[in-house]
Gaussian input, Z-matrix of N, CA and C with variables (Angstrom, degrees):
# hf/3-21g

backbone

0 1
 N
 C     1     B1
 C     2     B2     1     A1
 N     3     B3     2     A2     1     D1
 C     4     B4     3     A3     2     D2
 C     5     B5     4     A4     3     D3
 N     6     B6     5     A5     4     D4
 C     7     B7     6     A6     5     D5
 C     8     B8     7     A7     6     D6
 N     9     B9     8     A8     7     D7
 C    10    B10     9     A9     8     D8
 C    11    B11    10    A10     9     D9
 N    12    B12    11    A11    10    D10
 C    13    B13    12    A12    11    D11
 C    14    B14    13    A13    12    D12
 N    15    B15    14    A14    13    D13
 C    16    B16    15    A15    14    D14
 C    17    B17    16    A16    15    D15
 N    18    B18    17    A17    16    D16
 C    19    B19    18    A18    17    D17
 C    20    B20    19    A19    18    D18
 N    21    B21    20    A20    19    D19
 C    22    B22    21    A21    20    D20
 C    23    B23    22    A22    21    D21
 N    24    B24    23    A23    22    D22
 C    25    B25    24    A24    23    D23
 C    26    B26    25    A25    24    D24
 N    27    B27    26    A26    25    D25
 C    28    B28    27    A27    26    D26
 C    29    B29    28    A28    27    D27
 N    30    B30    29    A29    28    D28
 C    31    B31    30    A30    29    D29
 C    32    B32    31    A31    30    D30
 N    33    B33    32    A32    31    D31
 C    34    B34    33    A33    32    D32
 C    35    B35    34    A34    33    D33
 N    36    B36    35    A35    34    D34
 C    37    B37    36    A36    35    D35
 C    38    B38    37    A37    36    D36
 N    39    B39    38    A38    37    D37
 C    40    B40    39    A39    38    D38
 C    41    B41    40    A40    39    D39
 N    42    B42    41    A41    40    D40
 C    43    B43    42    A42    41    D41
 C    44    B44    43    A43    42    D42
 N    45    B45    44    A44    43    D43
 C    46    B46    45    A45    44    D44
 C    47    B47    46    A46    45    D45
 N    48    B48    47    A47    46    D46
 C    49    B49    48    A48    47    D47
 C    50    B50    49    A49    48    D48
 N    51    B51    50    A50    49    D49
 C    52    B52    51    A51    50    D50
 C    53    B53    52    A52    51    D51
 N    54    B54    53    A53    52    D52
 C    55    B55    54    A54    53    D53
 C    56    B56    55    A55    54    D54
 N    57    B57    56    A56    55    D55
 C    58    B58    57    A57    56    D56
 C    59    B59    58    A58    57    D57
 N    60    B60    59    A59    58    D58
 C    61    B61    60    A60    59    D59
 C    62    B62    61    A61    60    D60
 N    63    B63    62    A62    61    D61
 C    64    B64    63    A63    62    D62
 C    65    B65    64    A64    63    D63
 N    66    B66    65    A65    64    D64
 C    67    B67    66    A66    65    D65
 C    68    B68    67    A67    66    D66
 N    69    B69    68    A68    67    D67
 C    70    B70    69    A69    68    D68
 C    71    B71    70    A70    69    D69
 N    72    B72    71    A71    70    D70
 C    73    B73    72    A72    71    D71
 C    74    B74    73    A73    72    D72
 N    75    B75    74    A74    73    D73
 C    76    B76    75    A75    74    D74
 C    77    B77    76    A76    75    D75
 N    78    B78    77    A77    76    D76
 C    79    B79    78    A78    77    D77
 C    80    B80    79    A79    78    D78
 N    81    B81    80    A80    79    D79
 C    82    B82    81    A81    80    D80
 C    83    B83    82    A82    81    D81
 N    84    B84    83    A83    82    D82
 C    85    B85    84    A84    83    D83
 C    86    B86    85    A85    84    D84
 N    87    B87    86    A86    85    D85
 C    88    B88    87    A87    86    D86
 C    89    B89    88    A88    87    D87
 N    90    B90    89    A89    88    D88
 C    91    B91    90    A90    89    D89
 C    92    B92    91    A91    90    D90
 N    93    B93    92    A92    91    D91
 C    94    B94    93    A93    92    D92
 C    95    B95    94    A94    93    D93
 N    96    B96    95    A95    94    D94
 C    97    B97    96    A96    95    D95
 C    98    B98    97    A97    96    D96
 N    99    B99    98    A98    97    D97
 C   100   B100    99    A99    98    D98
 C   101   B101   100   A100    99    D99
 N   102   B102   101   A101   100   D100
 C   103   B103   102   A102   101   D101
 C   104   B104   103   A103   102   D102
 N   105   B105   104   A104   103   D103
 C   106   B106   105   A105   104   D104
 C   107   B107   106   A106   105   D105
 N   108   B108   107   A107   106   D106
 C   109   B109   108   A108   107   D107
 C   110   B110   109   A109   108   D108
 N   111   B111   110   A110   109   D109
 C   112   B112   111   A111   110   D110
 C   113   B113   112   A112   111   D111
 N   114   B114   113   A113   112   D112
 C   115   B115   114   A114   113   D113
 C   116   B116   115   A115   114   D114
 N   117   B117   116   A116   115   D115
 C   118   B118   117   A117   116   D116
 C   119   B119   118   A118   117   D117
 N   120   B120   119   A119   118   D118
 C   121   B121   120   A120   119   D119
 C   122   B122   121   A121   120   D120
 N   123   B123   122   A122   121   D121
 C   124   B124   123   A123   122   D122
 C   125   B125   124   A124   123   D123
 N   126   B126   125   A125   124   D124
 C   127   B127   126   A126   125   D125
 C   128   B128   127   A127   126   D126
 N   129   B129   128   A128   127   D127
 C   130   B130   129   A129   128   D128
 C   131   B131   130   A130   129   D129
 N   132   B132   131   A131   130   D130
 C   133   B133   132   A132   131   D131
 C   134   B134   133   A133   132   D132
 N   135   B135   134   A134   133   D133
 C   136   B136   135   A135   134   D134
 C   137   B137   136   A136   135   D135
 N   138   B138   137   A137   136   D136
 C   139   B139   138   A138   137   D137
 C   140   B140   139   A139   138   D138
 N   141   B141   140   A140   139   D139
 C   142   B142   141   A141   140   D140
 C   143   B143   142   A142   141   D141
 N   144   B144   143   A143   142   D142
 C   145   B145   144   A144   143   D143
 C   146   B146   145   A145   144   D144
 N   147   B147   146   A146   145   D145
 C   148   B148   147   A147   146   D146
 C   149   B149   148   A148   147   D147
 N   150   B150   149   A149   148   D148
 C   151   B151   150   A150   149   D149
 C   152   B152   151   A151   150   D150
 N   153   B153   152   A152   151   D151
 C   154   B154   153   A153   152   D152
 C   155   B155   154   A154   153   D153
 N   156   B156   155   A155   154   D154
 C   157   B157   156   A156   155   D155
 C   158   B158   157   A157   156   D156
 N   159   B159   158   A158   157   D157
 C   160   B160   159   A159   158   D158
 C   161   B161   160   A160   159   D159
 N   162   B162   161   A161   160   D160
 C   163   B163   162   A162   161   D161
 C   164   B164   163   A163   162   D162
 N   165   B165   164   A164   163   D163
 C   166   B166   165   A165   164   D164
 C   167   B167   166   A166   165   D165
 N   168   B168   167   A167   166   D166
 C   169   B169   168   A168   167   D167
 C   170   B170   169   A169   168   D168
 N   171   B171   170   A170   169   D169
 C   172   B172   171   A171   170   D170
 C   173   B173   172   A172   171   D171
 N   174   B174   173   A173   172   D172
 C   175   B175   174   A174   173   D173
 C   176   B176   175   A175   174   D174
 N   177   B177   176   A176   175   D175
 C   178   B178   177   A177   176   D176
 C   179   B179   178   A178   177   D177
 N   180   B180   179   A179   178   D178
 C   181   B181   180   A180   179   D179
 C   182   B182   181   A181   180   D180
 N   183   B183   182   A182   181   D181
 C   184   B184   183   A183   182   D182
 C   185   B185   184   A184   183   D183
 N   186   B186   185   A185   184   D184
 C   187   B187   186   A186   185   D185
 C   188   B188   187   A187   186   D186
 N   189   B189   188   A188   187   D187
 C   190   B190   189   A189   188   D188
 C   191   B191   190   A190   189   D189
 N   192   B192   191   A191   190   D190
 C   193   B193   192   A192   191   D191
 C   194   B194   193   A193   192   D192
 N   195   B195   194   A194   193   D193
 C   196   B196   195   A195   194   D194
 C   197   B197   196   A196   195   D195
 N   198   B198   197   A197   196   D196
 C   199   B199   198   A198   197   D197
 C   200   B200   199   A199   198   D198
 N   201   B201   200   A200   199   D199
 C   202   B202   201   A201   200   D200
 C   203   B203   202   A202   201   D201
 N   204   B204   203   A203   202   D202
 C   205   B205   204   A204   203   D203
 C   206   B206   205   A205   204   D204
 N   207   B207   206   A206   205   D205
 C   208   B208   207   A207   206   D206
 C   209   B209   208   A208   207   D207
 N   210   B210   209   A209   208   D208
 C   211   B211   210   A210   209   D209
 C   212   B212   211   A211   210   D210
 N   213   B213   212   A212   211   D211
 C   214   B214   213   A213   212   D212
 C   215   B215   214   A214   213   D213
 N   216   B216   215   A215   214   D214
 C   217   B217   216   A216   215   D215
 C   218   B218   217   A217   216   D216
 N   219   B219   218   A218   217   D217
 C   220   B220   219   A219   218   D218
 C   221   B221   220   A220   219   D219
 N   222   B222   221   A221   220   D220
 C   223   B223   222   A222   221   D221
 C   224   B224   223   A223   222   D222
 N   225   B225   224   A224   223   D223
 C   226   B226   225   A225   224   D224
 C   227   B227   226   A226   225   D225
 N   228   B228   227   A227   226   D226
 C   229   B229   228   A228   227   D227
 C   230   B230   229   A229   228   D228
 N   231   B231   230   A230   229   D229
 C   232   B232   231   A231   230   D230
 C   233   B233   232   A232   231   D231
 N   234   B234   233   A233   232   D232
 C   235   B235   234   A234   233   D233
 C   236   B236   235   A235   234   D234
 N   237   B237   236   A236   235   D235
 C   238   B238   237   A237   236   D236
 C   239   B239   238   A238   237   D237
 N   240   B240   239   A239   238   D238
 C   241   B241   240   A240   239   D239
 C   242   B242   241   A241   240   D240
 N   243   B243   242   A242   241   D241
 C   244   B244   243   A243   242   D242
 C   245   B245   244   A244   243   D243
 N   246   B246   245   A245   244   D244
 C   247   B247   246   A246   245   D245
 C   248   B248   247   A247   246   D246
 N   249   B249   248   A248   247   D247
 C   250   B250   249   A249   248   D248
 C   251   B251   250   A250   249   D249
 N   252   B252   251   A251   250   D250
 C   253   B253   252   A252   251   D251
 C   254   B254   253   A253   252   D252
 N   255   B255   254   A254   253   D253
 C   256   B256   255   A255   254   D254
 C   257   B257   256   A256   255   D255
 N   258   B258   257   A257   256   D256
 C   259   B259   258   A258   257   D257
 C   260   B260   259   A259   258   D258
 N   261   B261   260   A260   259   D259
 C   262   B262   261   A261   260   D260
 C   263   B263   262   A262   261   D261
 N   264   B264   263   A263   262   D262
 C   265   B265   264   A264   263   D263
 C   266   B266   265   A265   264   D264
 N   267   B267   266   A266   265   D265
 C   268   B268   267   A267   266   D266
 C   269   B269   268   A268   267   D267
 N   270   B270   269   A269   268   D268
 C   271   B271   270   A270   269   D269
 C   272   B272   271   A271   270   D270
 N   273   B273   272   A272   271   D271
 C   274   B274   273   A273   272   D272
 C   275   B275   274   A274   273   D273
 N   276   B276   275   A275   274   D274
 C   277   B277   276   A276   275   D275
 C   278   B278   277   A277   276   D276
 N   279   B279   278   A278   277   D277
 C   280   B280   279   A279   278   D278
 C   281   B281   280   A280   279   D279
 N   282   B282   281   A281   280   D280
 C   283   B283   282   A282   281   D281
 C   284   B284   283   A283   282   D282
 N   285   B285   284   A284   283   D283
 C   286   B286   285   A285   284   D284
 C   287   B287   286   A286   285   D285
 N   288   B288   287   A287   286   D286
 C   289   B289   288   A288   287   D287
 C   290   B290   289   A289   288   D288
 N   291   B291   290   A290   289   D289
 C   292   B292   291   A291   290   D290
 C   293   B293   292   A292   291   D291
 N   294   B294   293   A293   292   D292
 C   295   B295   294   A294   293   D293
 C   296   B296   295   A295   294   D294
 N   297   B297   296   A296   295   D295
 C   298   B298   297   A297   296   D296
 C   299   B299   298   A298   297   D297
 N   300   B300   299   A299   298   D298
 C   301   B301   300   A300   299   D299
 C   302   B302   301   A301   300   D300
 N   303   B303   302   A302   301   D301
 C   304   B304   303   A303   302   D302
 C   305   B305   304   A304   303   D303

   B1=1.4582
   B2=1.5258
   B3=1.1998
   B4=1.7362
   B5=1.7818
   B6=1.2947
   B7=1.6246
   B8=1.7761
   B9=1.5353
   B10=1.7836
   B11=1.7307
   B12=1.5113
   B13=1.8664
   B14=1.6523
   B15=1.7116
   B16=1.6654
   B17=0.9593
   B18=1.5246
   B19=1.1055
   B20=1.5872
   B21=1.3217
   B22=1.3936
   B23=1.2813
   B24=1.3913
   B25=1.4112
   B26=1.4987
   B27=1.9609
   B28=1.5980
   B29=1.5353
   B30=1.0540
   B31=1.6017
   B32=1.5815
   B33=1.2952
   B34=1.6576
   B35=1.9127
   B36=1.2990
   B37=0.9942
   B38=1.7238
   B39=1.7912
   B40=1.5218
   B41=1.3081
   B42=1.2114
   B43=1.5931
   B44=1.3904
   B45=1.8092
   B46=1.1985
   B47=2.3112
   B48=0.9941
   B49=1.4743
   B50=1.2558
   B51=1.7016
   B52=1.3800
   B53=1.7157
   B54=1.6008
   B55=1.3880
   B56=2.0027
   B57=0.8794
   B58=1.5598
   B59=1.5283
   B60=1.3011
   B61=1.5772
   B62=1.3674
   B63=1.5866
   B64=1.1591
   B65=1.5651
   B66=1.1248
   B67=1.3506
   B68=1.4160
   B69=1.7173
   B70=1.3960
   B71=1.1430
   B72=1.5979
   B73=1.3034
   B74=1.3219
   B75=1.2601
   B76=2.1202
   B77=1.6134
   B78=1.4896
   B79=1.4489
   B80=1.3477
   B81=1.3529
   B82=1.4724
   B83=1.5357
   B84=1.4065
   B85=1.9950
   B86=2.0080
   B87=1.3719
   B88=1.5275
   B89=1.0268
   B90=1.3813
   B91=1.0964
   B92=1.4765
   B93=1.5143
   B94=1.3660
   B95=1.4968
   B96=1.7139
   B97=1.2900
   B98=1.3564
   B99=1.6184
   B100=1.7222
   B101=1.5063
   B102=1.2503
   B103=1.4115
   B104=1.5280
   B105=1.6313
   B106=1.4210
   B107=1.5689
   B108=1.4276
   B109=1.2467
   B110=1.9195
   B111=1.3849
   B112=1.8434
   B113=1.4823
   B114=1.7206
   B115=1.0474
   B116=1.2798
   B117=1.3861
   B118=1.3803
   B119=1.6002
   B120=1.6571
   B121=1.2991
   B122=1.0097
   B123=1.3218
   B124=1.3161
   B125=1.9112
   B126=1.4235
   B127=1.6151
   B128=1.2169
   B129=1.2594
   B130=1.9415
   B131=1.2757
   B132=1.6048
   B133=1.4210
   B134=1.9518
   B135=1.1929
   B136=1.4632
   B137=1.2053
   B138=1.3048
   B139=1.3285
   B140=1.8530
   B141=1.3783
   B142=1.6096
   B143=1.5524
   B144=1.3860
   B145=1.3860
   B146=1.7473
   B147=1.0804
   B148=1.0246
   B149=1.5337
   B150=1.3263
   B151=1.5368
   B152=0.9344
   B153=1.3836
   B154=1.6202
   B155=1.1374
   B156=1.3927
   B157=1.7548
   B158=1.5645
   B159=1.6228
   B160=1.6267
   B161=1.7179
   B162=1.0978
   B163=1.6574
   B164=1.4570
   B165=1.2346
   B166=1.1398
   B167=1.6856
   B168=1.4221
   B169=1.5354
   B170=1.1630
   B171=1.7096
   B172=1.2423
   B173=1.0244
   B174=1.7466
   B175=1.9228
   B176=1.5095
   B177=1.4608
   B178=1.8657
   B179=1.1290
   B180=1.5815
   B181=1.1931
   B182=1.6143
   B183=1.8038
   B184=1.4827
   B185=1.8694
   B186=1.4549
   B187=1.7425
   B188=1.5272
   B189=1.3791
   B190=1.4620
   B191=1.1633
   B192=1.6850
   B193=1.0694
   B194=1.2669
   B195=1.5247
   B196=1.4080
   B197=1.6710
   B198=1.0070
   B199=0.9800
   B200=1.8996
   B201=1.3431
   B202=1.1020
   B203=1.5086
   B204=1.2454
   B205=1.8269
   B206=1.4890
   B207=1.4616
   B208=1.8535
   B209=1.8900
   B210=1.5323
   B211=1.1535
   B212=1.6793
   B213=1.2018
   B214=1.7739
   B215=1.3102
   B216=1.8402
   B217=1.4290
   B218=1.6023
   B219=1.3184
   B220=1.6841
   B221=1.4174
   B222=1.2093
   B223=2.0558
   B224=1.2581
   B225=1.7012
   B226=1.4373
   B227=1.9226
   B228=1.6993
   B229=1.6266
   B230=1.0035
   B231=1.8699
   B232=1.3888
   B233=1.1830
   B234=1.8009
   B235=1.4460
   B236=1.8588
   B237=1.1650
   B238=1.3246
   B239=1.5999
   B240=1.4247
   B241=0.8238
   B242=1.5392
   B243=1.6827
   B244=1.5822
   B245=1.5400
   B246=1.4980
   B247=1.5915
   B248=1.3624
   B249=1.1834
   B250=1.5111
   B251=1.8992
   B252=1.1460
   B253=1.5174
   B254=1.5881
   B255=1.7521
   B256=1.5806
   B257=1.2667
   B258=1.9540
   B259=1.2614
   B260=1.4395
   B261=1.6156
   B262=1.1984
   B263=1.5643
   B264=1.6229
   B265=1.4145
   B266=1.5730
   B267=0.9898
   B268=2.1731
   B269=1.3347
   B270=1.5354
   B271=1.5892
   B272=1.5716
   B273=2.4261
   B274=1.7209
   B275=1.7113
   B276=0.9259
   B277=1.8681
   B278=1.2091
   B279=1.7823
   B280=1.2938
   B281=1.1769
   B282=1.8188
   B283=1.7840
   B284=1.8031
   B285=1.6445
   B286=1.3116
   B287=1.1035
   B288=1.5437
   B289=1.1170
   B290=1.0876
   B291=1.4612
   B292=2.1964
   B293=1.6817
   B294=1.1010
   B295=1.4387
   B296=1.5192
   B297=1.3448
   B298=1.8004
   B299=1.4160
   B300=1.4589
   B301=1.3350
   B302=1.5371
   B303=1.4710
   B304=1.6840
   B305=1.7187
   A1=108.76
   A2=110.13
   A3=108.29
   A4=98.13
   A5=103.11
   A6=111.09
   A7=93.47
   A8=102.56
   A9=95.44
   A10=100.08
   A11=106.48
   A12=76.78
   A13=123.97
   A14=101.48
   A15=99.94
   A16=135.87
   A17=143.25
   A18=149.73
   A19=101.50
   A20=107.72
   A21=104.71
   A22=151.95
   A23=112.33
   A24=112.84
   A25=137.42
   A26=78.79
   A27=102.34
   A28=102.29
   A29=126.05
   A30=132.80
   A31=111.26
   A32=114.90
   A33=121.44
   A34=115.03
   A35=114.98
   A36=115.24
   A37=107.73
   A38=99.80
   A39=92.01
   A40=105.56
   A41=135.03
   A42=124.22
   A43=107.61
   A44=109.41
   A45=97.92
   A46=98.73
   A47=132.68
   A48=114.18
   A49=97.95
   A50=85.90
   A51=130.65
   A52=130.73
   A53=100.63
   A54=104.20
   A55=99.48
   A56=118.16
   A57=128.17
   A58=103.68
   A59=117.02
   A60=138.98
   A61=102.53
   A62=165.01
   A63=133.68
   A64=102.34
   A65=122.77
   A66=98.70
   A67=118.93
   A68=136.34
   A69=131.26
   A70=98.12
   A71=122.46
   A72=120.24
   A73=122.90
   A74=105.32
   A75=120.40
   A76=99.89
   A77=115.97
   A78=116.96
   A79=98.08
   A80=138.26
   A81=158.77
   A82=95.42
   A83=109.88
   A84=92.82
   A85=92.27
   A86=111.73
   A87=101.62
   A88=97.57
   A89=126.77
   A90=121.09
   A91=136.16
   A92=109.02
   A93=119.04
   A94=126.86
   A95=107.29
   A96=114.66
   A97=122.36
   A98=117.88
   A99=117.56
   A100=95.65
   A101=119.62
   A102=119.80
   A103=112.74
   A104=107.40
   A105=106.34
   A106=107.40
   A107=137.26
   A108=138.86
   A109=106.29
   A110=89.39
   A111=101.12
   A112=107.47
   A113=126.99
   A114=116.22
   A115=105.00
   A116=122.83
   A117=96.42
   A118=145.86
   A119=113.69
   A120=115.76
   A121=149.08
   A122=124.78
   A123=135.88
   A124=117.38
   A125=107.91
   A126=121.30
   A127=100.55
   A128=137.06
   A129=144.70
   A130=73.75
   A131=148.58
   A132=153.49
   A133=79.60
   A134=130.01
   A135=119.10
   A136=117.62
   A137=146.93
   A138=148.86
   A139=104.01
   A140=119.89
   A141=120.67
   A142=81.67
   A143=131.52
   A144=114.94
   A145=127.01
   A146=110.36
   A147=127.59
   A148=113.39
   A149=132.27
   A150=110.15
   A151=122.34
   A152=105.36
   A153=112.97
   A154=136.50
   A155=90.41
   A156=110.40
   A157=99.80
   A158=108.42
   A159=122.46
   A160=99.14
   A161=131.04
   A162=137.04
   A163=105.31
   A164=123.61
   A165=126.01
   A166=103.94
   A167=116.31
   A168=102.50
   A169=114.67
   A170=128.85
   A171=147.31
   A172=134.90
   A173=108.31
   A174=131.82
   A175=97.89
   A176=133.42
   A177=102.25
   A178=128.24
   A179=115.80
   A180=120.52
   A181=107.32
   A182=109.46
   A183=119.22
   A184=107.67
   A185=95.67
   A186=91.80
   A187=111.26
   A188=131.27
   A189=133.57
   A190=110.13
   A191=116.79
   A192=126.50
   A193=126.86
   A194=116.73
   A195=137.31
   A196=104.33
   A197=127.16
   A198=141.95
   A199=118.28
   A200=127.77
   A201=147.82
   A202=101.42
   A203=125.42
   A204=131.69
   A205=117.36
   A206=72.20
   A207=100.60
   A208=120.87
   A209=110.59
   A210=121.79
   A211=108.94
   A212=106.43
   A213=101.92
   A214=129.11
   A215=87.54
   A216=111.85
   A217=123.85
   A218=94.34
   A219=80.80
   A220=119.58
   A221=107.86
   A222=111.87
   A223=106.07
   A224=97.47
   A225=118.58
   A226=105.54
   A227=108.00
   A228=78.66
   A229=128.95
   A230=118.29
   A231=136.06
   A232=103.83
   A233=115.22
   A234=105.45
   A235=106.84
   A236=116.18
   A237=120.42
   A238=122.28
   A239=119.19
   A240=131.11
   A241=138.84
   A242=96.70
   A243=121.66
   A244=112.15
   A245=101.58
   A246=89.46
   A247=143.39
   A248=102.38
   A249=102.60
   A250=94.34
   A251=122.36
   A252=92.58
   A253=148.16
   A254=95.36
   A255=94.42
   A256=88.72
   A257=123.30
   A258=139.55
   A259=110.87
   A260=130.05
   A261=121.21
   A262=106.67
   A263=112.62
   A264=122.34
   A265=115.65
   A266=95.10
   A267=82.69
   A268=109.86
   A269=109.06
   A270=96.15
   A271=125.68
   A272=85.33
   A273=77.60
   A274=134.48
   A275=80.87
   A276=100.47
   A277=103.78
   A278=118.37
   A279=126.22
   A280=133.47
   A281=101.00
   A282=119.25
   A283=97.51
   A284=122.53
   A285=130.43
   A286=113.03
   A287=140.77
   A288=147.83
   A289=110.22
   A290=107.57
   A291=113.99
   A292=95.00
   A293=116.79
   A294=121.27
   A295=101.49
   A296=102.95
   A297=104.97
   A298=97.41
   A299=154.00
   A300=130.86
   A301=114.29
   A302=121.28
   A303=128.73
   A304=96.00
   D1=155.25
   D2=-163.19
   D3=-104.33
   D4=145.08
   D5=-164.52
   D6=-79.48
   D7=167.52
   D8=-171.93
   D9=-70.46
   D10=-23.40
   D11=-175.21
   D12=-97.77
   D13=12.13
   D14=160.74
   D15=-58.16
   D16=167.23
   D17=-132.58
   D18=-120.14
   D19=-25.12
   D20=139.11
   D21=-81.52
   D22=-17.97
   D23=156.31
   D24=-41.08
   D25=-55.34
   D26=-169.13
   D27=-69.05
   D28=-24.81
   D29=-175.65
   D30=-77.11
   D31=-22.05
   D32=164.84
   D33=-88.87
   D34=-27.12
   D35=178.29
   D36=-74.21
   D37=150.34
   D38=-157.08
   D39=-83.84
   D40=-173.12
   D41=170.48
   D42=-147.31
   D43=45.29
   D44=167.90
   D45=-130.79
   D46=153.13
   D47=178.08
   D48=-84.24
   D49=145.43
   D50=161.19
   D51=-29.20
   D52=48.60
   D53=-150.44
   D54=-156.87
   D55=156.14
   D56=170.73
   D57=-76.67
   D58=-40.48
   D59=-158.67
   D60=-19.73
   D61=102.38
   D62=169.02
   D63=99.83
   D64=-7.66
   D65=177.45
   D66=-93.42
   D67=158.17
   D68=-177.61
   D69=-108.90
   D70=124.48
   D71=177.83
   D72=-47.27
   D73=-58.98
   D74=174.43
   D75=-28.71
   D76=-50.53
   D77=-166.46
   D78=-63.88
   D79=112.00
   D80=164.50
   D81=-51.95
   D82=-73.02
   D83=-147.81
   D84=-76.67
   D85=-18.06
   D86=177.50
   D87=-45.50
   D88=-69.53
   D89=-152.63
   D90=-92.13
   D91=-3.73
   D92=152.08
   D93=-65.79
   D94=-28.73
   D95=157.27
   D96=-54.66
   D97=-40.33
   D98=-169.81
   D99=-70.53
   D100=-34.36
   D101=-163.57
   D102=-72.87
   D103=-36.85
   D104=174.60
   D105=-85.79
   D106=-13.15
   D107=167.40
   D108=-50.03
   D109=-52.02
   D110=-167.55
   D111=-72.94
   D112=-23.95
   D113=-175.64
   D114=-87.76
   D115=-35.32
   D116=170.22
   D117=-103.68
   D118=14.85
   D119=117.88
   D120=-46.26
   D121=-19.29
   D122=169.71
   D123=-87.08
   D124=-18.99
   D125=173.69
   D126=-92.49
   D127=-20.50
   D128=-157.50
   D129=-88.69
   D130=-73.01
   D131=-118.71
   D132=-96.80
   D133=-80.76
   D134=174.78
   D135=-54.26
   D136=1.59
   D137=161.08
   D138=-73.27
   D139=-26.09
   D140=-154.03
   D141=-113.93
   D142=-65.66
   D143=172.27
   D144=-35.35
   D145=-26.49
   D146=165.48
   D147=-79.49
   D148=-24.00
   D149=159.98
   D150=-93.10
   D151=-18.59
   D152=165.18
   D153=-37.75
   D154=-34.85
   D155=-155.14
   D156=-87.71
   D157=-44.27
   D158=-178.84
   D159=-60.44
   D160=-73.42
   D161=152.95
   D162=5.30
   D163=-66.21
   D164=-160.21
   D165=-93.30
   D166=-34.24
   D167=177.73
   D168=-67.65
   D169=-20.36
   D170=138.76
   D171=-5.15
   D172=-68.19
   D173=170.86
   D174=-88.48
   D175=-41.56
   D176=159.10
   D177=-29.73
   D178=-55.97
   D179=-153.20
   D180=-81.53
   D181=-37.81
   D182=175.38
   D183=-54.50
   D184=-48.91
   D185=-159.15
   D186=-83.93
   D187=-15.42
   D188=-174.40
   D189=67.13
   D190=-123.77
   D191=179.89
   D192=-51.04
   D193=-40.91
   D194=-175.77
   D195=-77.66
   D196=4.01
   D197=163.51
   D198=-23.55
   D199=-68.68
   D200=-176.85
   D201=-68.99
   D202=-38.85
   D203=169.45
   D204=-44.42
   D205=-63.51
   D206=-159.79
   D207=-94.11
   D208=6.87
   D209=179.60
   D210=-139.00
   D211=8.32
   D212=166.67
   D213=-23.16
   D214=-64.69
   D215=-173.46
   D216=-51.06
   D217=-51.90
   D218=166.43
   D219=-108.88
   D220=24.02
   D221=135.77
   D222=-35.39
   D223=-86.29
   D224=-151.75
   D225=-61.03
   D226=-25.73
   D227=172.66
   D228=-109.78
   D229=28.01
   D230=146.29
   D231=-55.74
   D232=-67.10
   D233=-154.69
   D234=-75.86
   D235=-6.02
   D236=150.60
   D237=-49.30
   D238=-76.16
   D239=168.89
   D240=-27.44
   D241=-42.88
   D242=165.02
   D243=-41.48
   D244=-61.12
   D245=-178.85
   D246=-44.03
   D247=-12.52
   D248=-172.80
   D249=-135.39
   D250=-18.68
   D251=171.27
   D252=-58.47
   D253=0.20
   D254=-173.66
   D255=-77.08
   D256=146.70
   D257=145.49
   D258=-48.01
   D259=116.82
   D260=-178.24
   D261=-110.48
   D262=-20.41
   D263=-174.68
   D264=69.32
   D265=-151.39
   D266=-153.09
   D267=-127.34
   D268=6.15
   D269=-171.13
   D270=-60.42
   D271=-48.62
   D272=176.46
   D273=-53.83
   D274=-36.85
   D275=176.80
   D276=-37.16
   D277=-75.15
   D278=169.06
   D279=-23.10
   D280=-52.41
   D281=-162.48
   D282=-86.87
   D283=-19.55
   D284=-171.90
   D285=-97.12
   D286=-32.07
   D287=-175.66
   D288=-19.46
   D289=129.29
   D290=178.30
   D291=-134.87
   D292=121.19
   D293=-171.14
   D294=-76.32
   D295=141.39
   D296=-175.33
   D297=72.11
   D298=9.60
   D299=177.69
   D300=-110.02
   D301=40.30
   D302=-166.34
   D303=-102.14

């Protein structure tokens, strides 16, 4: 697996943002790029809810009773986190796009 600062990494990572903003539909790889930009911001955000979640089943299991004291903290930025980890993918975005409306 290639470390984050190889030269392959950086060559898979996308280099356009996570956004429609600017893109021309006709342009194919533009916009297969925005699409793979958004999908995987959207797995990075369920990728971290997801350690979150292990983290915390973690300090349940460490703290017991004290549990609710001593594991608040990453309660609250699970149930933070929740909001945005479902993968929703990009169509609406795509099919909704209002230029100037971000």
């Amino acid at each position: 697996m290639p470390t984050p600062e190889s030269a392959l990494f950086l060559a898979k990572k996308p280099q356009v943002p996570p956004t429609f903003k600017g893109v021309d539909y006709a342009d194919t790889p533009r916009l297969k790029a925005a699409q793979d930009a958004i999908i995987r911001e959207q797995w990075v955000k369920s990728m971290m809810a997801r350690l979150v979640r292990e983290e915390l089943g973690k300090c349940y299991a460490r703290e017991g009773v004290n549990h609710l004291e001593k594991c608040g903290s990453l309660r609250e930025r699970y149930f933070e986190a929740l909001k945005y980890a479902k993968v929703r993918g990009y169509l609406f975005q795509q099919r909704n796009y209002v230029p100037g409306d971000e």
